[in-house]
Structures are given as structure tokens and as C-alpha cells.
N, C-alpha and C positions, 0 to 999 in steps of 0.2 A: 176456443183458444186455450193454449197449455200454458201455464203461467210457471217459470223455472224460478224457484229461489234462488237468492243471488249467493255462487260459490263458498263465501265467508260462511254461510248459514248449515251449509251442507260439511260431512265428511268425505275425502278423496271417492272411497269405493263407491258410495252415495251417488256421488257427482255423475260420474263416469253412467252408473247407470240413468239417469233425469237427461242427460245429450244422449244415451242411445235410444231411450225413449221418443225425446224430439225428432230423433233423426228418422227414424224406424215409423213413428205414427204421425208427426206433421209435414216432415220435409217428403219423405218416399212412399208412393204410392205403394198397399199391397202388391205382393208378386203376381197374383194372380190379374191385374191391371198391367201389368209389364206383358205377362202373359200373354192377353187381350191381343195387347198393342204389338207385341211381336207377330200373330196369327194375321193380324191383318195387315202390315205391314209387308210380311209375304207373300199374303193372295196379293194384296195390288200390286208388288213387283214382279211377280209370277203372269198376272195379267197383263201391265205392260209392257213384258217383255214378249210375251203373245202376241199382243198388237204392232210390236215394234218388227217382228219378225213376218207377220201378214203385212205390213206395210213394205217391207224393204221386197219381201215378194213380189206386191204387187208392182211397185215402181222398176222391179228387174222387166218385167214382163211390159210396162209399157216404153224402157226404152229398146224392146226388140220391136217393139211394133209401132214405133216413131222412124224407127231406124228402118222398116221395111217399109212403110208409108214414105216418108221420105223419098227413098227409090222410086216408087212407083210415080209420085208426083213430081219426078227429077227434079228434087230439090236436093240440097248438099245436107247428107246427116249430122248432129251434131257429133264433134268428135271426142272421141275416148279412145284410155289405152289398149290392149290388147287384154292383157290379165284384167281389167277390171270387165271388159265384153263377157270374157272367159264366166267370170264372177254372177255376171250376168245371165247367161243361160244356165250355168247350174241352177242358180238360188230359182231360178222362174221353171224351169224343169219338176214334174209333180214323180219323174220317176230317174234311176242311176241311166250316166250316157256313157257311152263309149270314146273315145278320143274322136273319131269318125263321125260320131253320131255331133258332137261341139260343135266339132268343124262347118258340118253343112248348115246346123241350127243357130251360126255364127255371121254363113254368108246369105241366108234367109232371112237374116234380123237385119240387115244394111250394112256389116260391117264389114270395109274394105281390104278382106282375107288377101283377093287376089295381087297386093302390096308385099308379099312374104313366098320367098323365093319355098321354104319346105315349113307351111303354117301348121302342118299335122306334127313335125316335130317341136315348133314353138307350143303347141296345144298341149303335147303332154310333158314336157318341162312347166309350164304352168301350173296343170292339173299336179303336176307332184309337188310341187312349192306348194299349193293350194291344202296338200294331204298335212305337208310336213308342220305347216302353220297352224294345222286343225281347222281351217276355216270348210274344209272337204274330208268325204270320207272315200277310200277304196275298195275293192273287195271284186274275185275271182269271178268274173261271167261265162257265158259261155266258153267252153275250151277255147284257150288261146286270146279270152279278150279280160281287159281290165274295167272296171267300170266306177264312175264316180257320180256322189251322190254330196250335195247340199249339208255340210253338218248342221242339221237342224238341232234346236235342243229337245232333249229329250221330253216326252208329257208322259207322268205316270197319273194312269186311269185305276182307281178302285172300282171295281165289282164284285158285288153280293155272290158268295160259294154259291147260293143256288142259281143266278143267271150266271155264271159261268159258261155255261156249253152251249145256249145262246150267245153270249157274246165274241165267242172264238169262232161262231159260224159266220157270223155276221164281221167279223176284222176279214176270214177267210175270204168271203163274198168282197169284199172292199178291195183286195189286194186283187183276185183275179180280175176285177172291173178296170181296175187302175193299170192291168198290165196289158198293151194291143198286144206285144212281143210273144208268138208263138213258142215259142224256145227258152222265156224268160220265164211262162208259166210252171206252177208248182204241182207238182204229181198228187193224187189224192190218193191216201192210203186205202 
């Protein structure tokens, strides 16, 4: 415990220094505990925001497949709007679709497309509301098609300069496995 003399005892310049004292070594922790507390602070929000994004995934993906269960047991699907379905097959989609490609992966999840006089142009009036809001990303597919992808957040991976050239083979390996799409696939130099 720091015991302060009482003001009267002390000179102004004195003073000033005995409260930064207190302030600095009993009220505030070292920086280096601020530190700490910052680093970890980050990983667990870094991690729930992980889990929070593997979860919303996962629940995209089982209301396509409530919603085609449904159908098959002619039972009435629960309902939702159109943009949130939309919302739905991106987020549960593991690769970029095509407006065409929603569309079908839309009325394959149960959802009652055939209610929408021209649903392919309600799809990408979404999909671009979806780009504009950042909740979606865009980008150039095959000549003449647009394609949209889940903005997911970004994950920055460190690796060791010497695995380096193993681990770029192995993301490579990853991306061709992930793609069926003949035409989506990446040329190898």
C-alpha cells in the first residue's frame, strides 16, 4: 500500500509528482498488462467471429435443406423473403454462383421461385443490392457471366518463408478440389 502525505505536507511540483505516482503504479496496470489484455481480447473476438460465421453458414445450409425436405414430405416450407433465400444460398454456397446457378440452387432448397413472373431478374437486382451493401462480393466469370461470392471475412494465415512453397501447393490443391467447374478451373503455369 502507497501511503500519500497529506497536500499541506508536500510542495505543488512534489504533489503533482506522489498522484502520478499513484496513478501510474497503484490505480493502472503496467502497459504491458494492457498489452496482454488487448492480444487476447482479439484472438477471442477473432475466434467468435469465426464461429459466428461457421454458424450462420451452417444454419444457411440447413434452411435449404428443411426447405427441400419439406417439399419432398409435402409439407408447407417455412416462409421467408426472397433476398434473405437469396442470402441463403450464397452464405451456404462453398464456391462464387452465377445468377442462373441461385436461381436453380433457390428452387432446389424449396423455395417458391415459380410465384415470380421474371425471378432471374429479381435475382440479380438482389445479388447487386447484396454487392452494394458489402454483404457480397462480384467479379468477372467466365466471358459474359458475373459471379457472386459470400463476403466472407478475411483470415490472414502466417507461414514460416521456408514452408512457403509447400503451402501455396497445397492452397493450389485446395482451390482445384473445391472447383467441379471445368472452365472455372486455373491454368497451371
Amino acid at each position: 500500500m502507497i501511503v500519500v502525505p497529506a497536500p499541506a505536507e508536500l510542495p505543488a511540483s512534489r504533489l503533482t509528482s506522489v498522484y502520478t505516482i499513484c496513478i501510474n503504479g497503484a490505480v493502472a496496470p503496467p502497459r504491458s498488462k494492457y498489452r496482454r489484455a488487448l492480444q487476447a481480447a482479439r484472438g477471442e473476438l477473432a475466434s467468435l467471429e469465426s464461429a459466428r460465421e461457421q454458424v450462420d453458414q451452417r444454419i444457411s445450409q440447413l434452411r435449404q435443406t428443411v426447405g427441400a425436405l419439406s417439399i419432398l414430405c409435402h409439407e408447407e416450407a417455412e416462409p421467408r423473403g426472397f433476398t434473405e433465400a437469396v442470402r441463403d444460398v450464397l452464405r451456404a454456397s462453398v464456391e462464387a454462383l452465377t445468377p442462373a446457378e441461385v436461381r436453380d440452387r433457390l428452387g432446389s432448397s424449396g423455395f417458391a421461385i415459380d410465384g415470380y413472373s421474371n425471378p432471374l431478374a429479381s435475382i440479380h437486382v438482389i445479388l447487386k443490392r447484396l454487392v452494394t451493401s458489402g454483404e457480397a462480393r462480384s467479379f468477372e466469370g467466365p466471358p459474359g457471366t458475373t459471379q457472386y461470392w459470400w463476403n466472407r471475412p478475411v483470415r490472414v494465415v502466417a507461414v514460416p518463408r521456408e514452408r512457403l512453397p509447400e503451402a501455396l501447393a497445397r492452397f493450389e490443391r485446395l482451390l482445384d478440389d473445391r472447383n467441379p467447374h471445368p472452365s472455372r478451373k486455373r491454368e497451371k503455369p
